[in-house]
N, C-alpha and C positions, 0 to 999 in steps of 0.2 A: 114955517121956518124957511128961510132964507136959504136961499142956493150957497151964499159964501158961507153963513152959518155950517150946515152940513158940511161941507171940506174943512174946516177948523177944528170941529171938532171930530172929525173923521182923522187928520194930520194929528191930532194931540193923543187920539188912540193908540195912531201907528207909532208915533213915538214910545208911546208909555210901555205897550208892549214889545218893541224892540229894545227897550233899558232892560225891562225885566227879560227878555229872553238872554239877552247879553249878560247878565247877573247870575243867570242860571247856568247857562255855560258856563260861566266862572265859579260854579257851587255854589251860589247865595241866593238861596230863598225868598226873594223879598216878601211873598205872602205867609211865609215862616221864620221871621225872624228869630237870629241865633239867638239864645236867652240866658249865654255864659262866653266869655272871651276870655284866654289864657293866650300869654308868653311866650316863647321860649327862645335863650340865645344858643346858638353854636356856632364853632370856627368857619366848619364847612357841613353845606347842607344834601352834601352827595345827589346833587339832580332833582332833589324836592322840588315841587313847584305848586303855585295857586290852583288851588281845587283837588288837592290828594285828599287823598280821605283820612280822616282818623278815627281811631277804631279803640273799642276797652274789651279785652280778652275774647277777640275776635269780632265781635260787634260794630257797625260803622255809627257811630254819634256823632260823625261831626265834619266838614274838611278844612283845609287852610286858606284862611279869607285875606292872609297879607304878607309878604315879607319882604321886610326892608335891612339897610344898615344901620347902626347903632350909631347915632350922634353922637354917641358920648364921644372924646377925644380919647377918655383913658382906655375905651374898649376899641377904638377906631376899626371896623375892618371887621367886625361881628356883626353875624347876620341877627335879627330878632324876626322869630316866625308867630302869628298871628292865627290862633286858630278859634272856630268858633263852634261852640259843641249843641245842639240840641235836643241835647239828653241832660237830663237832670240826676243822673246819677255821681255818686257825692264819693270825693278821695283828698286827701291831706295835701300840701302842700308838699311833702317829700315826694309824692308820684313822682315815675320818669317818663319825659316822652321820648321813644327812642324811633330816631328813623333806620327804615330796613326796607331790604331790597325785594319785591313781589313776583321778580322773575329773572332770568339769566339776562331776557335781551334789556333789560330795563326797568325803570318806572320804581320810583320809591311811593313809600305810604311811612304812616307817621302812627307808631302804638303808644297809647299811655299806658304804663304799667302802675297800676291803682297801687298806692299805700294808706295805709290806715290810721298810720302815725301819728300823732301831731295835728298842727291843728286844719281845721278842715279847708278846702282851697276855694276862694270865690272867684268870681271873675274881674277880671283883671289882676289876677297876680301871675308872678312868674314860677315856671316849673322848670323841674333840672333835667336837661338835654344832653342826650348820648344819642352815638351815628354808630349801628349795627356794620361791622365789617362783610361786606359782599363779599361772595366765590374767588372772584379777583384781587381783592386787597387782600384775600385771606390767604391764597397760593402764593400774588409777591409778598408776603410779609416770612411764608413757609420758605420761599427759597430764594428770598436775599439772603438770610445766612447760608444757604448749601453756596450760592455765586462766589459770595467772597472764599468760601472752603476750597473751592475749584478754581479759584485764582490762584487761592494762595501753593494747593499741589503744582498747577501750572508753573507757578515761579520756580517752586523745587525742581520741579522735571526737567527744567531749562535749565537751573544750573549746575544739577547731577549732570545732564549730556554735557555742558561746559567742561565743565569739571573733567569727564571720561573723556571728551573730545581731545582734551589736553592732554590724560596721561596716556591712553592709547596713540602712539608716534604710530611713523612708520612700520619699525621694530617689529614694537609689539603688538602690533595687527597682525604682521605675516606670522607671529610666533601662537597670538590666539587664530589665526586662522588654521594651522599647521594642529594644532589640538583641537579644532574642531574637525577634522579631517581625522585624526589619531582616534577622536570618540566615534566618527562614524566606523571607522573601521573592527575597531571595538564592540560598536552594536552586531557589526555588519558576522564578526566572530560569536557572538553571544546566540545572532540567529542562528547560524550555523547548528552551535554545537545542541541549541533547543530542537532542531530540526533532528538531529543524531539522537538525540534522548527519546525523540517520538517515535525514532525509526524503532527503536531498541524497545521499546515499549508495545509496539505494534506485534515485533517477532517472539518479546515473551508474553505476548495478551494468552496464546493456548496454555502455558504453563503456569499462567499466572490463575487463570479460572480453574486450571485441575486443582493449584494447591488452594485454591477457597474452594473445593470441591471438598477435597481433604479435611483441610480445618472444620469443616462444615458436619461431616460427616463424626468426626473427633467428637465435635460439641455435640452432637446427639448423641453418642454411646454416652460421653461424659452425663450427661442429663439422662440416658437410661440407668447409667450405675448410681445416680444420684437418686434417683425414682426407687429404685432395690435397694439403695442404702435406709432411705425415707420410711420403706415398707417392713424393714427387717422388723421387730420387736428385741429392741434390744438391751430391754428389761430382762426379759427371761432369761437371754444370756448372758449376761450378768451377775442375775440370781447362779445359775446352775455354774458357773463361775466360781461364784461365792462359794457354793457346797462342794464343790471338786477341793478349792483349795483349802477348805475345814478337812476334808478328809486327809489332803496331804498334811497338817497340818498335824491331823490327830495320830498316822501312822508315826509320823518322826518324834511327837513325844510316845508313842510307844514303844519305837527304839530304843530312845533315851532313857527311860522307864525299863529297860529290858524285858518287857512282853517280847510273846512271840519268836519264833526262829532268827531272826533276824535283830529282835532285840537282843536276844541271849549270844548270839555271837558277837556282838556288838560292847555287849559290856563284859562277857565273861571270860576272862584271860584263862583262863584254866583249858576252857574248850579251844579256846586260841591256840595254845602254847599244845594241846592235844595233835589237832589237826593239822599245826607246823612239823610235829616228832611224825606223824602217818605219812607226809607228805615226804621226808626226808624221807625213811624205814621202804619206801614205794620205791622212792627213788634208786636206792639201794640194791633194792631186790631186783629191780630192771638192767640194772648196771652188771649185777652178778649172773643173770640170765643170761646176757649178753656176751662174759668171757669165758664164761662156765658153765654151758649148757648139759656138761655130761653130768652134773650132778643133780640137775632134773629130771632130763631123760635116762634111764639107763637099762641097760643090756646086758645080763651075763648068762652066759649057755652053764658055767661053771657053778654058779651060785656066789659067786663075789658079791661084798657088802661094799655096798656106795661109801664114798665118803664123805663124813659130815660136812657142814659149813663151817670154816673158819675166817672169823673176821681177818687175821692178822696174813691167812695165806691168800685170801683174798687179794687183799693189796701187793701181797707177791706178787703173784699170776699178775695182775693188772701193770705192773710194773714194769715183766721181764716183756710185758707182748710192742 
């Protein structure tokens, strides 16, 4: 073989293997041809690029072998992304492929989320494309509404102070300043008098812990007398209650009933109206002892006879004295 020989086909080598390294850099296989080619358009491809990988529930089948713009006029301005899968596993034409972000600083990757729908997807058709919101798009989308909410306070805040700018004059600054001086003096009185209260508090803290010494003292007798009240049996006295007042019960109808000494003067008028006449007759006879004792006592050396009792000289005598 020939000298130039050798370098021709030594040069058609280095070619052939610097296409296919260049291929492979780029994700394409060329001694593994993809053996499925799908679709997909979106507005925007959030950073996708040639050779991301694509993946079916976690698995990498495949990466993106092209994306270009859409000719059409009516789409004008849509991107169509180009992928080509080396798996032979089978999902309907409803699958979605959705691009998502694989890390904070960057780099998207492209999932097909398999459906089973419908009918099954070959290659070369189109699949329906959604773009996963990133960290970023998901915080400005969180707090472009709070911005506008904080303009919008802003604007009020600005024309509230407008607003008070205006009605607070001269005037009526020196008159709310003059009240804000009246309230600190005010405070300024309030400390005071709490200071007085503490003094006061301090001087009767001895007398204050005698009388909760006291009270203290109170509640445990009370809870001793409660304890002896607890303890009494107060059945039985009760009962013997009961029979005490049976028996008074039973004396007063034996009053009533005229038994006994106490019945009988109770009911018997006879004995009443007796004991009225003896009590008088006593009476009497004390009274006559009293202004006429010589006819009790008597004395005669001679043999003189006393003189009887007379009721009527009785009252004489009582009379003349």
């Amino acid at each position: 073989m020939s000298k130039e020989l050798k370098t021709g086909v030594a040069a058609i080598i280095i070619l052939c293997l610097g296409y296919w390294g260049f291929n492979f850099l780029k994700g394409q296989n060329l001694l593994e041809p993809a053996s499925r080619v799908f679709y997909i358009e979106y507005d925007n491809i959030q950073g996708l690029n040639k050779a991301s990988t694509v993946s079916i529930n976690g698995l990498q089948v495949g990466k993106v072998s092209e994306i270009t713009f859409n000719t059409d006029t009516v789409k004008k301005g849509k991107l169509v992304v180009e992928i080509a899968l080396d798996n032979n596993f089978e999902f309907s034409k409803n699958s979605v492929a959705k691009i998502y972000s694989t890390s904070i600083i960057g780099g998207e990757s492209l999932a097909i989320i398999p459906s089973y729908d419908g009918e099954i997807a070959v290659s070369g058709d189109y699949l329906i494309g959604e773009v996963e919101s990133d960290i970023f798009t998901s915080v400005e989308k969180t707090l472009n509404p709070l911005k506008t909410k904080i303009e919008r306070v802003i604007i009020g805040a600005d024309s509230l102070l407008i607003a008070l700018n205006d009605v607070l004059d001269l005037e009526s600054r020196d008159s709310f300043k003059r009240t804000i001086l009246g309230l600190e003096s005010t405070v300024g009185s309030m400390t005071t008098s709490i200071e007085s209260f503490n003094n006061i508090v301090d001087a009767s803290k001895a007398d204050i812990d005698i009388t909760l010494q006291n009270t203290k003292r109170i509640t445990e007798n009370i809870s001793k007398v409660s304890d002896t009240l607890a303890s009494v049996d107060f059945g039985q006295t009760v009962r013997t209650l009961q029979i005490t007042l049976e028996n008074v019960n039973g004396l007063l109808v034996n009053i009533e009933n005229g038994q006994g000494s106490l019945g009988k003067l109770a009911t018997d008028n006879a004995m009443y109206e007796n004991l009225t006449n003896a009590s008088k007759e006593l009476e009497e006879l004390l009274k006559e002892m009293k202004l006429n004792p010589k006819r009790f006592v008597h004395f005669s050396l001679f043999g003189k006879k006393a003189k009887p009792y007379m009721k009527e000289e009785s009252k004489k005598d009582n009379s003349n004295e």
